[in-house]
C-alpha positions in Angstrom: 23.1 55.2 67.7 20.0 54.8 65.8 18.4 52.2 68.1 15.3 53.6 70.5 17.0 52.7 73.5 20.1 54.8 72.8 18.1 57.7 72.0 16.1 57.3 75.1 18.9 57.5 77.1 20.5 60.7 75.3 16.8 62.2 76.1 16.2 61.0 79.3 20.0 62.2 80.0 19.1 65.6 78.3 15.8 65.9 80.3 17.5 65.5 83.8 20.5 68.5 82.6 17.3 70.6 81.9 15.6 70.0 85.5 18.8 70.7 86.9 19.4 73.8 85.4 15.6 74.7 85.7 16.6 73.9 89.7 19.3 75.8 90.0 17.4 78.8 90.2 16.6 77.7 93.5 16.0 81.1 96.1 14.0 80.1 99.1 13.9 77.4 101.4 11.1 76.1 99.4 13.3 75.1 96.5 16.0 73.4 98.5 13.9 69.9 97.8 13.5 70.6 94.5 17.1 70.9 93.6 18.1 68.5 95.7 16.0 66.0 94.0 17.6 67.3 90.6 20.8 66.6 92.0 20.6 63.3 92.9 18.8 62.7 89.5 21.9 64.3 87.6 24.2 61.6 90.0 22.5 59.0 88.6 22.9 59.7 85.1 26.4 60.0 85.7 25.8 64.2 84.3 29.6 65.7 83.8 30.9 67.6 86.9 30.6 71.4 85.1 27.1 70.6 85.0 26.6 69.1 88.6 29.2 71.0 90.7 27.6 74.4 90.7 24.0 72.6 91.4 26.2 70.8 94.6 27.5 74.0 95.9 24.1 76.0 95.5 22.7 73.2 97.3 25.5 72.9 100.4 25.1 76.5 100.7 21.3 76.9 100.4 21.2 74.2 103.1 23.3 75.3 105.8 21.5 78.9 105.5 18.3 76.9 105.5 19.0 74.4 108.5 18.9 76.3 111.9 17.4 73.7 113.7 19.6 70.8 112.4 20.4 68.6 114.9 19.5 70.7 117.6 17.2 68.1 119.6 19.2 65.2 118.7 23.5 65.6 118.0 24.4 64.4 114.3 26.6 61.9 116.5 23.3 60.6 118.5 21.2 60.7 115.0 23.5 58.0 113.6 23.6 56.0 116.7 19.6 56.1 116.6 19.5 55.2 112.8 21.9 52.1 113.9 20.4 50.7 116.6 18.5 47.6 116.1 15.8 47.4 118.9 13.4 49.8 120.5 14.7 49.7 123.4 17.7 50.8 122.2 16.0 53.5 120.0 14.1 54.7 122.9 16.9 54.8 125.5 18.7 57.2 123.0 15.7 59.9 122.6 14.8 60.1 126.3 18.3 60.9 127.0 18.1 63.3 123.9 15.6 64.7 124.7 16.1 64.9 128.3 13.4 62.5 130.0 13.4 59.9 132.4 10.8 57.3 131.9 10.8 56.9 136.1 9.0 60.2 135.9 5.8 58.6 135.4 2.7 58.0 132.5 3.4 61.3 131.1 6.9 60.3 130.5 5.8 57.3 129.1 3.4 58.8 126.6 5.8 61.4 125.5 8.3 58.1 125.2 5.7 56.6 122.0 5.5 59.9 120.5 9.4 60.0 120.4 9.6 56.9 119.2 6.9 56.5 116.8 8.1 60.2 115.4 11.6 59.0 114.6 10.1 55.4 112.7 8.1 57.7 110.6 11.1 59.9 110.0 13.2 56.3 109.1 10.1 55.1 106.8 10.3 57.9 105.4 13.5 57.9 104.4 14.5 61.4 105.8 17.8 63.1 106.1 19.4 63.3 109.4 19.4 66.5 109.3 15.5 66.9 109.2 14.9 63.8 111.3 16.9 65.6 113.9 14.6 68.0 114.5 
């Protein structure tokens, strides 16, 4: 259409194929972010699947080469019972056992408690993957 928002949109659309394709070059751990970012951008525009599935696979593949250490503190099924719980308590409770400390061992325990804790609410303010908050 001949209307500025219609244009805009095709643009905008047109802009987001380009950073995907731009992202898909993607070699190194470094780049992972970047095309995951251009991946979820290409979801939102609703891009057609020829264009996003390749970026998807790269992405799946370039992650589980570039994830050793995924989930290897914390079990993906202890990650999602952490993200759901709804008190500190409960939050704590789940990384000392995790993590393999018993807070009747002392201040030291305690300390390393906070860090724990205060570790996995920046992770969840952050809004990161459980994947990368599992480490």
């Amino acid at each position: 259409m001949a209307n500025g928002i219609d244009v805009d949109a095709a643009e905008y659309r047109e802009g987001v194929r380009r950073q995907l394709k731009e992202a898909m070059v993607a070699r190194d751990c470094e780049d992972v972010e970047l095309l995951r970012t251009a991946v979820e951008a290409a979801r939102e525009v609703d891009l057609e699947p020829e264009d996003v599935d390749p970026a998807r696979a790269l992405l799946a593949k370039m992650e589980s080469q570039t994830m050793p250490l995924a989930f290897a503190h914390i079990p993906r099924v202890d990650m999602e019972m952490l993200q759901a719980s709804t008190s500190r308590e409960q939050a704590v409770d789940i990384l000392m056992r995790c993590m393999r400390v018993s807070l009747d061992a002392g201040f030291q325990s305690e300390i390393l408690a906070e860090f724990h804790y205060h570790n996995f609410m920046f992770c969840q303010r952050n809004r990161l993957r459980a994947e990368t908050a599992s480490t």
